[in-house]
Rosetta silent file (secondary structure, phi, psi, omega in degrees, C-alpha in Angstrom):
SEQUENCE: XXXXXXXXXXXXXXXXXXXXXXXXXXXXXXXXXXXXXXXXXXXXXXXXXXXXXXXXXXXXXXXXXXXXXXXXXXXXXXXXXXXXXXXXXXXXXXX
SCORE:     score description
SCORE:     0.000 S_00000001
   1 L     0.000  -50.358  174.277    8.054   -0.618    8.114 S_00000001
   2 H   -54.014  -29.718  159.935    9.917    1.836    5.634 S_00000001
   3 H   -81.319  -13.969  156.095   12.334   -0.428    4.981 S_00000001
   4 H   -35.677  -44.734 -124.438    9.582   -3.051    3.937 S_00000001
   5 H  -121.150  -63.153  158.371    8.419   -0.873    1.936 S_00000001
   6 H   -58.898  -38.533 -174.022   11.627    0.329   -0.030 S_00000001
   7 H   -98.275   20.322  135.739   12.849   -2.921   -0.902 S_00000001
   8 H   -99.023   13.712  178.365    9.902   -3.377   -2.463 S_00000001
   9 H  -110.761  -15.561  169.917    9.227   -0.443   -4.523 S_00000001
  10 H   -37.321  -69.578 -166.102   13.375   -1.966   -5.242 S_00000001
  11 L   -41.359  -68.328  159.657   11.801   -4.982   -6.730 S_00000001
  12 L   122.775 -150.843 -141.820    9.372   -2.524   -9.059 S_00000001
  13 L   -61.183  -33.787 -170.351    6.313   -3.135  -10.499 S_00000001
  14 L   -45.588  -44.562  155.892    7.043   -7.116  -10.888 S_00000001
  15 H   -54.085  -41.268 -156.709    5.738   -7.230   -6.997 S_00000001
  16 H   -56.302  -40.388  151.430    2.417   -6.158   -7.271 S_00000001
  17 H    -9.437  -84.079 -147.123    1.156   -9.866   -7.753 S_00000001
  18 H   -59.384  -23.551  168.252    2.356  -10.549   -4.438 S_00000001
  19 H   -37.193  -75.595 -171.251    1.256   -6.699   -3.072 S_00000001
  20 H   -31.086  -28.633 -153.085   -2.427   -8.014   -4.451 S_00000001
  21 H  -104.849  -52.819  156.190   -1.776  -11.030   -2.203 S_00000001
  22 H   -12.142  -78.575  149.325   -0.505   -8.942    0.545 S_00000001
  23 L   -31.079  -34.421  169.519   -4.149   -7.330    0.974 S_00000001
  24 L  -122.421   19.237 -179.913   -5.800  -10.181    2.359 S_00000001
  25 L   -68.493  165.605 -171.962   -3.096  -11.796    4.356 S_00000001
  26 L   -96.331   20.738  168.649   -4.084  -12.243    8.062 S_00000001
  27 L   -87.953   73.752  167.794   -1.186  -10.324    8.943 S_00000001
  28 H   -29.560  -41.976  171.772   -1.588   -6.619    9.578 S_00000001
  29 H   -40.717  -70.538 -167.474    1.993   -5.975    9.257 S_00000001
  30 H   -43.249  -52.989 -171.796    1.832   -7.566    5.690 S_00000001
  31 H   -73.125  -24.913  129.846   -1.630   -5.805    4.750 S_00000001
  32 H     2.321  -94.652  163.515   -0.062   -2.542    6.100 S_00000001
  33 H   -43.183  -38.987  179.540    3.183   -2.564    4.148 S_00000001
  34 H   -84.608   -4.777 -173.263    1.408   -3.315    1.203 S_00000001
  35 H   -76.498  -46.552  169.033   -1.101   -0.580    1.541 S_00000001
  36 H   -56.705  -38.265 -172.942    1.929    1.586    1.760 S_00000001
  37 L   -84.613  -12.396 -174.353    3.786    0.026   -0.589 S_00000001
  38 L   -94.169  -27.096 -168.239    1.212    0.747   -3.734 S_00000001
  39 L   -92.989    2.688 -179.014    1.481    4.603   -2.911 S_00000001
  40 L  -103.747  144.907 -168.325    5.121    4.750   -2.424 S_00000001
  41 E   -34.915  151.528  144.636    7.767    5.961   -5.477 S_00000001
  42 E   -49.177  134.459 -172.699    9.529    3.412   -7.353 S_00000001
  43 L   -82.852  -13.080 -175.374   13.377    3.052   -6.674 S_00000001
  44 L  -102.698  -22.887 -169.786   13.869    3.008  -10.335 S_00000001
  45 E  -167.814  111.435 -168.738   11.742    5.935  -11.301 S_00000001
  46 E   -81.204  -20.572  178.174   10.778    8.498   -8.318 S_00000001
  47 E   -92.928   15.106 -167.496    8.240    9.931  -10.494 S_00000001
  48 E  -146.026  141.186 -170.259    5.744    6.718  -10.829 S_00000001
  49 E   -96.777  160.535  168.024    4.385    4.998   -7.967 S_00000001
  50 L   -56.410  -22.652 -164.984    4.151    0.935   -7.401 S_00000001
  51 L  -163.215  148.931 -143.445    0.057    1.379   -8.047 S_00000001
  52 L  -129.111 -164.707 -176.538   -2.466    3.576   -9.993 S_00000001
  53 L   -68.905  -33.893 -161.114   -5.999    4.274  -10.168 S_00000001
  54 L   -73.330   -5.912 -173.270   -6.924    0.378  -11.460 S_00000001
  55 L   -93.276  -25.435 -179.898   -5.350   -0.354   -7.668 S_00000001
  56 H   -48.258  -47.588 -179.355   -7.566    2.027   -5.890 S_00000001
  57 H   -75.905  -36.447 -173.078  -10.436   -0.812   -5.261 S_00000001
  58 H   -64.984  -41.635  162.155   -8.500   -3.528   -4.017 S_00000001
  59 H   -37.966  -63.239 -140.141   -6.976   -0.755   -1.433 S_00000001
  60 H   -82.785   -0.592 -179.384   -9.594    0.502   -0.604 S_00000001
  61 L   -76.536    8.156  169.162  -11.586   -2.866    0.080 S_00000001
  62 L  -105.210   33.346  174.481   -9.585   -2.990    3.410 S_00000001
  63 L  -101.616   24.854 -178.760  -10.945    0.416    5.033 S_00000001
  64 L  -118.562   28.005 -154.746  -13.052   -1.405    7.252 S_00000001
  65 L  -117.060  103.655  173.844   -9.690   -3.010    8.130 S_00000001
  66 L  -111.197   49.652 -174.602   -9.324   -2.300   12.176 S_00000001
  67 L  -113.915  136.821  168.917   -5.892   -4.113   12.744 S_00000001
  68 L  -115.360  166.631 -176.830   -2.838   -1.908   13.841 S_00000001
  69 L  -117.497  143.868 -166.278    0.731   -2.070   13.756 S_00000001
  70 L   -67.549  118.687  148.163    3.108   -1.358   16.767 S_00000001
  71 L   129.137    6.535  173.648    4.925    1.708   16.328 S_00000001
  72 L   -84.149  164.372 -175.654    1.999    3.638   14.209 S_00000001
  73 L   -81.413  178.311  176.561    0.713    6.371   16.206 S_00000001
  74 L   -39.161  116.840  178.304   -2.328    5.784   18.493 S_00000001
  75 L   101.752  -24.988 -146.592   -5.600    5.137   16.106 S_00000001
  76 L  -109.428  142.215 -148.910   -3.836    4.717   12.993 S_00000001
  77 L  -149.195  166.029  173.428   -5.238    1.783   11.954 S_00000001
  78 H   -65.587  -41.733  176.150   -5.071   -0.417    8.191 S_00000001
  79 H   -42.758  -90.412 -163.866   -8.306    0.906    7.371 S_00000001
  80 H   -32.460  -50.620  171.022   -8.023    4.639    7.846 S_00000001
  81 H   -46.603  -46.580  160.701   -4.592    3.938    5.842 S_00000001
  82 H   -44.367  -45.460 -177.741   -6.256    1.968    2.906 S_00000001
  83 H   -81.611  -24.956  164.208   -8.848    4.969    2.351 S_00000001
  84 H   -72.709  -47.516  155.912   -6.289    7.267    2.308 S_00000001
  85 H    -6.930  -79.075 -167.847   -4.317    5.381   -0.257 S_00000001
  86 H   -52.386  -34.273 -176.301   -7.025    4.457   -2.099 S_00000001
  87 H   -87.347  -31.555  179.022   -8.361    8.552   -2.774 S_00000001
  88 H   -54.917  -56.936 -150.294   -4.271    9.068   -3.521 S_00000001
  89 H   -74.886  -62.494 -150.751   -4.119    6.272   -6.204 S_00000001
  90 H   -46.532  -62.630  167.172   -7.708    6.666   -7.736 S_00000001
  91 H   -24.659  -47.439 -171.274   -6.244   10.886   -8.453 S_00000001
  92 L   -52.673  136.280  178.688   -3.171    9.353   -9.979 S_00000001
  93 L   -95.407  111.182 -148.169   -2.512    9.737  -13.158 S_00000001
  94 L    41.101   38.857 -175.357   -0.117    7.335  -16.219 S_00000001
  95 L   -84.832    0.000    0.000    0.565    5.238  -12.890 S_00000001
C-alpha cells in the first residue's frame, strides 16, 4: 500500500481528480490508498500534503465505509481510516 501511495503523492497535486474518483470505487484497496493518499506529504514538497481542509468532506463521506484491506491490522477498516483523515485534513492549514 505505501508504495501506492508514494507514487502518487510523485504525481502531485495533478492526481487528486482521480483521488476524488478513487473514493467511490468499489474497490477497497483503491478507496483505501486514496484515503491515505490525501493525508500523505508530497514528493515534491514534504511540507504540503496531497489534500486540505476543502478535502475533508469527501473523506470523510466514507466513514461508514466497512471494507478492509489484507495486511491492515485486525479492525482497521476504510471507515475508521477516512474519519481519521478527514479530522487531520479539516486542522490543516495553506494545504
Amino acid at each position: 500500500m505505501d508504495f501506492l501511495v508514494k507514487d502518487i503523492t510523485k504525481i502531485g497535486l495533478e492526481a487528486k481528480p482521480a483521488l476524488a474518483q478513487a473514493l467511490s470505487s468499489p474497490v477497497a484497496l483503491a478507496r483505501m490508498t486514496a484515503v491515505l493518499a490525501y493525508q500523505a506529504p508530497l514528493a515534491s514538497d514534504a511540507k504540503k500534503s496531497m489534500g486540505g481542509p476543502a478535502d475533508a468532506a469527501a473523506v470523510l463521506k466514507l466513514s461508514g465505509d466497512k471494507g478492509t484491506v489484507r495486511g491492515f491490522p485486525a479492525g482497521a477498516t476504510v471507515g475508521k481510516e477516512a474519519a481519521r483523515v478527514a479530522a487531520v485534513l479539516k486542522k490543516k492549514v495553506g494545504s
